[in-house]
N, C-alpha and C positions, 0 to 999 in steps of 0.2 A: 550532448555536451561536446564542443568543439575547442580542441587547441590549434597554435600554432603550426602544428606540423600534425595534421589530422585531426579524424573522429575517437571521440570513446565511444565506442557501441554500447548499446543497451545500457546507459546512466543518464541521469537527470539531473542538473544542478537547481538548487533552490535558494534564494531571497526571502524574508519575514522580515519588514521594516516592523519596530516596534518604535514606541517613546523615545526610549532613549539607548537603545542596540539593535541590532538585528539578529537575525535565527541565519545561517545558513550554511550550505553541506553541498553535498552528492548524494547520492541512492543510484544504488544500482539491484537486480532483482538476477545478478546471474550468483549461483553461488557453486563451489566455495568464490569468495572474493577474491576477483582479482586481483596482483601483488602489486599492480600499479592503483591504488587506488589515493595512494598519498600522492602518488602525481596528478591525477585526475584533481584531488586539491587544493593541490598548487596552483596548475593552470588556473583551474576558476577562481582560484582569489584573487591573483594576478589580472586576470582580465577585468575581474569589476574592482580593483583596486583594493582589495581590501587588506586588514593588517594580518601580513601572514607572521606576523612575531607572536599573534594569542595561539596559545595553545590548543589546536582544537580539542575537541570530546569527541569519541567515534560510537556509534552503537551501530547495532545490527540492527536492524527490522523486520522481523523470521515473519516467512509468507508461510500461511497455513498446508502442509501436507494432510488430507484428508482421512490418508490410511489410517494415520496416526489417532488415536484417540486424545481430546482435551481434557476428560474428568475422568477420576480413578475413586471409588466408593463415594466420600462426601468432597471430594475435593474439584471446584469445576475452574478452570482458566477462564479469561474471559478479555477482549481484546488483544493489543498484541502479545501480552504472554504467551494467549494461547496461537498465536501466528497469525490473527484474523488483521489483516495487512492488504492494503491494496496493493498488486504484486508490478503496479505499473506505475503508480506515482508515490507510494510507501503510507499513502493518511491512512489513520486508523481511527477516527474519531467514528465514522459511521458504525464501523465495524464493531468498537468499545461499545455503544450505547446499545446496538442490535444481540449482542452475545450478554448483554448486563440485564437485559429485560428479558431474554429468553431464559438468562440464570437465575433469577429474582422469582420466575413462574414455580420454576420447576423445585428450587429451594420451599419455596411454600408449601407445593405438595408432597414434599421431603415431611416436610412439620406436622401435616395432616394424616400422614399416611409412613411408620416409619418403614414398609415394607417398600416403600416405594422403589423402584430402581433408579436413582439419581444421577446418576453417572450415563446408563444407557440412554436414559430417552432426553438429556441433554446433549449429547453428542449425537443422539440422532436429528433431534430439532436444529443444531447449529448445522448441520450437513443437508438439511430439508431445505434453508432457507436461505443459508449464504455459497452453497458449494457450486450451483448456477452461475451464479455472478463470478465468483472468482475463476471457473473457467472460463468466460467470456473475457475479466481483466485477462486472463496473460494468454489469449487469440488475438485480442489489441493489442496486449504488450508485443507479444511477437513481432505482426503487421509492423507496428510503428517503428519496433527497432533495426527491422531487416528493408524495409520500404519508407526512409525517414525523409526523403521527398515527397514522394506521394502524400503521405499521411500528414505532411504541412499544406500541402496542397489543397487537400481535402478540407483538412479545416480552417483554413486562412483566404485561398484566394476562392474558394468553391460556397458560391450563399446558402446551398442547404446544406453544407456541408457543414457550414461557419455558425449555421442555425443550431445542428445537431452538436456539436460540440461547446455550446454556449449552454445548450438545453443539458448537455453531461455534466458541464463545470457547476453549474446550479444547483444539482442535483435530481432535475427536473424530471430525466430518464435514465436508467443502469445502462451498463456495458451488455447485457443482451438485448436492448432495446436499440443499440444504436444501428 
């Protein structure tokens, strides 16, 4: 994200044309939040012209810490509640459907079994399956936000480059395939 008189490091501005409004913000993945981050959205509204007289909405977008546990006896988190956040471009949709199915198993065997341990072996399966990936997101997030030349390079003026990052945006390969 670029102003006037410099960089915001490590933030993203976003557009969602809709019907009849659009979606759009900043994200940034450093926390705590930076204290300029109402500037950071000024600037962008400002640049794409937009009404900065609505009020924005702010939320956070908690990226998952791994240490941490998501389910406590019958209680399990499951998207970004539970932080499962891509920590580079903030969607959570993959992450919501991935931790809803992996919650959905383990609930079942909760029903069949009340012995079962609920809590441990869904926090172990959500850390089997997404905690790869989300290291890989923020080694790219990194990359891209300390090397944000390169990493345009890479994907824009470089054709396999421009492959491999058309084949991420699709969904086509993960952050550790790239």
């Amino acid at each position: 994200l670029t102003n006037v008189r410099g960089i915001f490091h490590d933030s993203i501005g976003y557009i969602f044309p809709k019907k009849d409004k659009i979606t759009a913000g900043v994200f940034t993945s450093i926390f705590p939040i930076p204290l300029n981050i109402k500037k950071m959205w000024m600037d962008f509204a400002y640049f794409w012209d937009l009404d900065i007289k609505i009020k924005p909405n702010y939320a956070l977008i908690p990226i998952r810490n791994f240490k941490k546990p998501i389910a406590k006896q019958n209680v399990l988190l499951v998207g970004d509640a539970a932080g499962l956040a891509d920590p580079f471009t903030g969607e959570g949709i993959y992450y919501a459907l991935i931790s809803s199915e992996i919650a959905s198993k383990h609930i079942l065997n909760y029903l069949k079994d009340k012995n079962y341990d609920l809590a441990k072996f869904y926090n172990k399966e959500i850390k089997a399956r997404l905690l790869e990936i989300q290291k890989w997101a923020r080694i790219y997030e990194f990359f891209f936000h300390h090397f944000p030349n390169i990493s345009f390079w890479l994907g824009s003026e470089w054709k396999t480059g421009n492959k491999v990052v058309n084949s991420f945006i699709t969904g086509k390969i993960k952050y550790n395939e790239i």
